[in-house]
N, CA, C and O atoms as a GROMACS GRO file, in nm:
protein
  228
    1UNK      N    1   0.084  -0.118   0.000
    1UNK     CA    2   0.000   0.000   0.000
    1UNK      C    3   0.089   0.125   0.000
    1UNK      O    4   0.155   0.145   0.102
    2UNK      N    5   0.098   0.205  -0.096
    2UNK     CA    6   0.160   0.317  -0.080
    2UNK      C    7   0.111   0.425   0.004
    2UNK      O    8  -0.001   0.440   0.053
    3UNK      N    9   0.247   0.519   0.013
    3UNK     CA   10   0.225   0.601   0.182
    3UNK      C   11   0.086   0.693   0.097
    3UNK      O   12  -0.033   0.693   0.129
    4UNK      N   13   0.132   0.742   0.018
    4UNK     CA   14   0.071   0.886  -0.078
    4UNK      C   15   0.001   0.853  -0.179
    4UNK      O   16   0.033   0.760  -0.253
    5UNK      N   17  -0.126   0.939  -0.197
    5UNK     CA   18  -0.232   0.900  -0.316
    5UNK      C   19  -0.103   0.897  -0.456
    5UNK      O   20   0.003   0.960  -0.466
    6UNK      N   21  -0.158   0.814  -0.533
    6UNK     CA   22  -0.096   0.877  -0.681
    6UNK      C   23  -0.120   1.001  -0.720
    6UNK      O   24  -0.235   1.043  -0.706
    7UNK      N   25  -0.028   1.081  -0.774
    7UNK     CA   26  -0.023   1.161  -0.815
    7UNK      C   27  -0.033   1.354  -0.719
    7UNK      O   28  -0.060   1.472  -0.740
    8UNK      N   29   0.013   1.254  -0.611
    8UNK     CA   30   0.034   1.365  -0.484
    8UNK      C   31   0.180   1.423  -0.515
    8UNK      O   32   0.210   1.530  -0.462
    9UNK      N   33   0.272   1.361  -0.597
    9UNK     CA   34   0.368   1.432  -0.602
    9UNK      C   35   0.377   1.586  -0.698
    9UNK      O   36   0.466   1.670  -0.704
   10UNK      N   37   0.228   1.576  -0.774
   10UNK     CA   38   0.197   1.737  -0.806
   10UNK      C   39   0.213   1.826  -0.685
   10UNK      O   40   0.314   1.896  -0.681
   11UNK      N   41   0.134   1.831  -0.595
   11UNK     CA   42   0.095   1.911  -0.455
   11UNK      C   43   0.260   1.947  -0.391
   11UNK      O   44   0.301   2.054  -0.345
   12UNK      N   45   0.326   1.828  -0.408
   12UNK     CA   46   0.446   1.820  -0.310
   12UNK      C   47   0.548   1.932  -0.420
   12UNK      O   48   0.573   2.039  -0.365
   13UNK      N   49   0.606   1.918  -0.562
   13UNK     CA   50   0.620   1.982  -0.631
   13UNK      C   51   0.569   2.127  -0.653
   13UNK      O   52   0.637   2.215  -0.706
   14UNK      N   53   0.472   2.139  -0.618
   14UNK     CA   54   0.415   2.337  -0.578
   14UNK      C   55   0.476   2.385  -0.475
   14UNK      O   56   0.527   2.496  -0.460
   15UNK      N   57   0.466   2.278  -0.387
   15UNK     CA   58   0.499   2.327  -0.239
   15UNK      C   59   0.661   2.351  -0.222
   15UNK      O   60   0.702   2.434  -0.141
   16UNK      N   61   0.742   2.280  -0.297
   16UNK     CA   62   0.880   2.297  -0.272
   16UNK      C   63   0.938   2.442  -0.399
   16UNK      O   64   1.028   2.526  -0.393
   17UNK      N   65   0.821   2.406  -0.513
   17UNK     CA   66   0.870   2.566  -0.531
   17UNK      C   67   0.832   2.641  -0.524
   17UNK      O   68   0.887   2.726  -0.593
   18UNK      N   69   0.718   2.687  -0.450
   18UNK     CA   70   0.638   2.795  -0.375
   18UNK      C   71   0.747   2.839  -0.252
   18UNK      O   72   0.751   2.946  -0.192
   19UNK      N   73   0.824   2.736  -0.238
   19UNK     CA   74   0.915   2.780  -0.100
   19UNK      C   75   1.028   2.854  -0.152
   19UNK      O   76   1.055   2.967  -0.110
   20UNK      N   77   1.097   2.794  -0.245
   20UNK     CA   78   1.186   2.867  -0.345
   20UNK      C   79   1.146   2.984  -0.340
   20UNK      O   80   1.201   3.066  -0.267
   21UNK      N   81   1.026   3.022  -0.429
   21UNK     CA   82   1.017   3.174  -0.464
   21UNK      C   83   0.964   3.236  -0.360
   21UNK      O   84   0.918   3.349  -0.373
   22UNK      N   85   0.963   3.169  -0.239
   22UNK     CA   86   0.909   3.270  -0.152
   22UNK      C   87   1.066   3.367  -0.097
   22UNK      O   88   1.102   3.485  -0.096
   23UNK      N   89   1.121   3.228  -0.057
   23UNK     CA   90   1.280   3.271  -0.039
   23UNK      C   91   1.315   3.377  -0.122
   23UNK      O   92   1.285   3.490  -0.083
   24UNK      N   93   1.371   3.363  -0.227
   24UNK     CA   94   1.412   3.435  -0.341
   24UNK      C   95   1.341   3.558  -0.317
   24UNK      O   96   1.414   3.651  -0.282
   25UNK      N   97   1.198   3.587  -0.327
   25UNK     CA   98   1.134   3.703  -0.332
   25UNK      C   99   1.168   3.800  -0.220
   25UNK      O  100   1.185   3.922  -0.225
   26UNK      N  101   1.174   3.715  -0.117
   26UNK     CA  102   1.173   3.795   0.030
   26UNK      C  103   1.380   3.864   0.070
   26UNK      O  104   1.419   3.975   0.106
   27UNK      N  105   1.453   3.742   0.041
   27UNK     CA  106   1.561   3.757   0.051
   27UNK      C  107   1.649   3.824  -0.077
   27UNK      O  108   1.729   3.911  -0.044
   28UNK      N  109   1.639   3.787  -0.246
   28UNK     CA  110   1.662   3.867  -0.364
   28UNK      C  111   1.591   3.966  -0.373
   28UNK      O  112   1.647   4.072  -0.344
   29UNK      N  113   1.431   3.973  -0.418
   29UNK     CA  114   1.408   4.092  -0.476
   29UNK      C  115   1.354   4.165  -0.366
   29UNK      O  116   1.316   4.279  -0.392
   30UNK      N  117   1.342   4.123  -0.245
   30UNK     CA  118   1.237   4.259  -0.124
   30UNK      C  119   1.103   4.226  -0.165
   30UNK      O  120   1.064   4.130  -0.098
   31UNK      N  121   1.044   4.254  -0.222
   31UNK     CA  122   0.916   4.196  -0.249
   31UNK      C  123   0.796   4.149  -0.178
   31UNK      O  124   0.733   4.048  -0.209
   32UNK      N  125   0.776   4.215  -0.099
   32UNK     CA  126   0.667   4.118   0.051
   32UNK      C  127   0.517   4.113  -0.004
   32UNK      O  128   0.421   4.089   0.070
   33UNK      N  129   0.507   4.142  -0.165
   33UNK     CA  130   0.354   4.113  -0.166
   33UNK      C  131   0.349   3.954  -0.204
   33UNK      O  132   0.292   3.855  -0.158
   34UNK      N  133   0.466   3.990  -0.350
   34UNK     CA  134   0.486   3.838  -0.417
   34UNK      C  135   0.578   3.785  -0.341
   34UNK      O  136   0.678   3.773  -0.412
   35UNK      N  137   0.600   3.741  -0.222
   35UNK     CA  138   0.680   3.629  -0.111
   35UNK      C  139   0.461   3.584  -0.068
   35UNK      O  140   0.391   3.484  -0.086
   36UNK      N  141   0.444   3.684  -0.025
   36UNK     CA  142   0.257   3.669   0.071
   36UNK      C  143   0.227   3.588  -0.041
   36UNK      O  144   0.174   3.482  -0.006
   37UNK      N  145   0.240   3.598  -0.154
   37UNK     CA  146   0.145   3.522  -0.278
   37UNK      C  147   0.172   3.353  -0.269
   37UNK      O  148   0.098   3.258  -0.248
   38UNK      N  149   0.306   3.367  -0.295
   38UNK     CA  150   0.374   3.230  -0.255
   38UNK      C  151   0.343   3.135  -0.158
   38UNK      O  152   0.305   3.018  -0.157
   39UNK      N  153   0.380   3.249  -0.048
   39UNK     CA  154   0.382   3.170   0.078
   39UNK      C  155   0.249   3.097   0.111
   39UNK      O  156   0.250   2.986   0.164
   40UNK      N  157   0.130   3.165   0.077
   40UNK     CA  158  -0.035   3.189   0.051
   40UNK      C  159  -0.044   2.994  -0.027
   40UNK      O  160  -0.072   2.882   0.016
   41UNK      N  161  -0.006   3.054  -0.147
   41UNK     CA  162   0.018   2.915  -0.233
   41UNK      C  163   0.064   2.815  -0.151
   41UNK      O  164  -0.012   2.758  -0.072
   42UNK      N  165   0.182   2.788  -0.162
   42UNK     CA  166   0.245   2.662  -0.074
   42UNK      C  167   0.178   2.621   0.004
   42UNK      O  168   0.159   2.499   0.006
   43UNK      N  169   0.112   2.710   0.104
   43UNK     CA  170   0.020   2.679   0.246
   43UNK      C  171  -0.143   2.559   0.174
   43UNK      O  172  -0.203   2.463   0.223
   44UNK      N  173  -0.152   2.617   0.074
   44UNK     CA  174  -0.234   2.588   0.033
   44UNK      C  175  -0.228   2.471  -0.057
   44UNK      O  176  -0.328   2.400  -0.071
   45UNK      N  177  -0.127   2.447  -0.113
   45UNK     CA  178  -0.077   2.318  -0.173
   45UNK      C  179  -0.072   2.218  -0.054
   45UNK      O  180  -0.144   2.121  -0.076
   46UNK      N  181  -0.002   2.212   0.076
   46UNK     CA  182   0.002   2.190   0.184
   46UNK      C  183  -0.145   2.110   0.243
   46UNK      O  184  -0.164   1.989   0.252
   47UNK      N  185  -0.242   2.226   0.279
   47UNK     CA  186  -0.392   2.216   0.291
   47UNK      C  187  -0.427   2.112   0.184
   47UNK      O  188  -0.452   1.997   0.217
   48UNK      N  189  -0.429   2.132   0.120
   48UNK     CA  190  -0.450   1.979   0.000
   48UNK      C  191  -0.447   1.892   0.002
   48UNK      O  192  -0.530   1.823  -0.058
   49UNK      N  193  -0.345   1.842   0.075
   49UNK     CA  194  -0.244   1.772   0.023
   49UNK      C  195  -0.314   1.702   0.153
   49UNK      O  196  -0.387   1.604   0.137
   50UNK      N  197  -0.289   1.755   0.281
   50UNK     CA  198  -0.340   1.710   0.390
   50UNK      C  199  -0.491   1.615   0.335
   50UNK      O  200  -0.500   1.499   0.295
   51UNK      N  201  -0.570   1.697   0.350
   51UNK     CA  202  -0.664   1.689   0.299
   51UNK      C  203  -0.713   1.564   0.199
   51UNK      O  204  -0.816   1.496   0.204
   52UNK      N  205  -0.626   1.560   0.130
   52UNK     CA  206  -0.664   1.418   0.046
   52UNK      C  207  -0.610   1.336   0.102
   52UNK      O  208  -0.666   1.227   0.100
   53UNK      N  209  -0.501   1.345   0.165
   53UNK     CA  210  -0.450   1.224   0.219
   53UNK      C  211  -0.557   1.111   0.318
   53UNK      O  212  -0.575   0.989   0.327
   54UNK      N  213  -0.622   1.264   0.397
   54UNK     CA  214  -0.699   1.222   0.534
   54UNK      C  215  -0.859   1.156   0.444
   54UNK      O  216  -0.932   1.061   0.475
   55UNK      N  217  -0.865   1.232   0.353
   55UNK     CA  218  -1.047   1.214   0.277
   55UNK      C  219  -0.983   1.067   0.192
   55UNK      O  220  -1.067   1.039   0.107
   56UNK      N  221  -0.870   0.968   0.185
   56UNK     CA  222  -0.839   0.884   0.129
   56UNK      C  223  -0.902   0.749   0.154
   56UNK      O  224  -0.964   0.665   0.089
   57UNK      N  225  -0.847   0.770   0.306
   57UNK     CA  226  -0.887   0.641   0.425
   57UNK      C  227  -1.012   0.656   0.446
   57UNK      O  228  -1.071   0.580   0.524
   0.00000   0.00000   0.00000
C-alpha cells in the first residue's frame, strides 16, 4: 500500500517551489507582496495535500 495517493507528487512539487520563490522574493528581490502570494500558495498546496491524504482512508 503506498504512503501517498498517486499523483500527490503534483501538490508536493508546488509546495517545494512555492518555497523557493518565496525565499528568493523575500531575501533577492524585497518583495513582501509576491513572497505573501507564494507563501499563501504553498500553504495551500500543503492544505490539500493534507486533505486528500486524510479524505483517502
Amino acid at each position: 500500500m503506498p504512503i501517498l495517493p498517486p499523483g500527490s507528487e503534483f501538490l508536493l512539487l508546488i509546495c517545494a517551489i512555492s518555497s523557493v520563490v518565496t525565499w528568493w522574493s523575500v531575501n533577492i528581490s524585497r518583495s513582501l507582496e509576491f513572497a505573501k502570494f507564494f507563501a499563501w500558495f504553498g500553504v495551500s498546496a500543503m492544505i490539500s495535500l493534507l486533505i486528500w491524504i486524510l479524505g483517502s482512508n
